[in-house]
C-alpha positions as CSV (number, residue, x, y, z in Angstrom):
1,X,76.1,105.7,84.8
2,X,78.6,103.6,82.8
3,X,80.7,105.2,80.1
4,X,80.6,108.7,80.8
5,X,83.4,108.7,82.8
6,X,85.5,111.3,84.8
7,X,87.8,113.9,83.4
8,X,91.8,112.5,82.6
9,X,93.5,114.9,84.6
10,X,90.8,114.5,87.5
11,X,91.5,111.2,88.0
12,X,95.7,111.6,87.1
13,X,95.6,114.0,89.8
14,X,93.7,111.6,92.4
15,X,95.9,108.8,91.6
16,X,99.3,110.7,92.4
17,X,98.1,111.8,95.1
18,X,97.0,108.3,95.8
19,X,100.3,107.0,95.6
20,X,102.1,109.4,97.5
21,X,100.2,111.3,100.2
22,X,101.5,108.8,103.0
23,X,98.2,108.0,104.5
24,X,96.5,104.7,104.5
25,X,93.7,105.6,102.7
26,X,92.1,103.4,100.6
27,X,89.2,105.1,98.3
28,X,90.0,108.7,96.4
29,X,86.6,108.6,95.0
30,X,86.7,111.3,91.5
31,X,83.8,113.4,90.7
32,X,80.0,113.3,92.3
33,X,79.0,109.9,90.9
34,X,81.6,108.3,93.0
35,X,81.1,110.3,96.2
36,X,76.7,109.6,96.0
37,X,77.8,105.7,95.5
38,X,80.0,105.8,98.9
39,X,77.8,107.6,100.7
40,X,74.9,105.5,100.1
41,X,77.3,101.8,100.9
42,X,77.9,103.7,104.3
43,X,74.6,103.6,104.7
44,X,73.9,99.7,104.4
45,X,74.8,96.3,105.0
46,X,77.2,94.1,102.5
47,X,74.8,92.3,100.9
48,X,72.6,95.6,99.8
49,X,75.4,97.1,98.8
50,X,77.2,94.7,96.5
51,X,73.1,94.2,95.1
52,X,73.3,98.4,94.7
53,X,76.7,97.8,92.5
54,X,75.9,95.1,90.8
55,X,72.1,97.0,89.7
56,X,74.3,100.0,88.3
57,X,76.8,98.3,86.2
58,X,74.0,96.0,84.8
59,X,75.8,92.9,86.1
């Protein structure tokens, strides 16, 4: 999963409109990687969760 990463202007494009959409939103997840991984932490507990990160960045 690490080092592939998401297209430039993807993510330039998800930032800006991070930064000034006026919302409080706090995650702009870019590309399908990042939208199976929130998906899945709504679906469990803290502690599974930050076990489910920590599994897919080998840490």
């Amino acid at each position: 999963m690490a080092g592939a990463g998401q297209d430039p202007v993807e993510v330039a494009e998800k930032t800006f409109a991070a930064a000034t959409d006026g919302t409080d939103t706090l995650r702009y997840p870019v590309g399908n990687d990042a939208l199976q991984i929130l998906e899945a932490r709504n679906q469990m507990d803290d502690v599974h969760s930050k076990s489910m990160i920590k599994q897919l960045f080998g840490l």
